[in-house]
C-alpha positions in Angstrom: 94.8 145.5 127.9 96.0 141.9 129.3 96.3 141.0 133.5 97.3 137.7 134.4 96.6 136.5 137.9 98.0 133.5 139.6 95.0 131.6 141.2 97.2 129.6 144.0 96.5 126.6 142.2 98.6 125.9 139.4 96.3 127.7 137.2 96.1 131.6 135.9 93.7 134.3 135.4 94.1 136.1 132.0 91.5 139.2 131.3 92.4 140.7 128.2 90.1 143.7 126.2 90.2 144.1 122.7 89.1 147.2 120.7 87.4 147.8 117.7 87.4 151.1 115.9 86.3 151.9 112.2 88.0 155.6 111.9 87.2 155.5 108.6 85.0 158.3 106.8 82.2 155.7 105.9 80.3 153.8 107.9 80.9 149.6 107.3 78.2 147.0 108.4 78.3 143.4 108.4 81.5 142.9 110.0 82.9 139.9 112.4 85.6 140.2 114.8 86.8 136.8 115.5 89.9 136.0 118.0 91.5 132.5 118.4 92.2 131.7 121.8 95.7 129.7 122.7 95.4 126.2 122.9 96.2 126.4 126.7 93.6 128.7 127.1 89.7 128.1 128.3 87.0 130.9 128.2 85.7 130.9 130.9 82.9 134.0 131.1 82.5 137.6 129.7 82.7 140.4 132.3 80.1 142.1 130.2 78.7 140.2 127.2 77.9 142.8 124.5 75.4 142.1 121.9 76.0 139.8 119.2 79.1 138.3 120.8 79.5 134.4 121.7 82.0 131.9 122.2 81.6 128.4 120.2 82.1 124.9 122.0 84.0 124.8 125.2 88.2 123.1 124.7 91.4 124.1 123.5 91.4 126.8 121.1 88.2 128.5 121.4 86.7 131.5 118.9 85.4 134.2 120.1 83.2 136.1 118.0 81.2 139.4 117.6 79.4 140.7 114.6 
């Protein structure tokens, strides 16, 4: 899901959710989800952080982890 919100200013609003399944038979471990952001793009806070995800060091294109 992606919503993209004018903020009056020049600037924009994107939320976006991404989903992870394993529908596989066997249960996997040890795996990182990791999602470049644009380069005209800044994180700027999780609605709801879940655990073991993070962001590395603020500026133009960003990672955004889980594992």
């Amino acid at each position: 899901m992606v919503s993209n919100t004018s903020n009056g200013d020049g600037t924009h609003t994107v939320v976006y959710e991404i989903l992870v399944q394993n529908v596989g038979g066997i249960q996997i471990t040890n795996v990182q989800v990791t999602d470049t952001l644009p380069l005209s793009t800044t994180f700027a806070y999780w609605a709801v952080q879940p655990p073991g995800a993070g962001v590395d060091a603020p500026g133009p294109g960003q990672e955004v982890t889980w594992s």
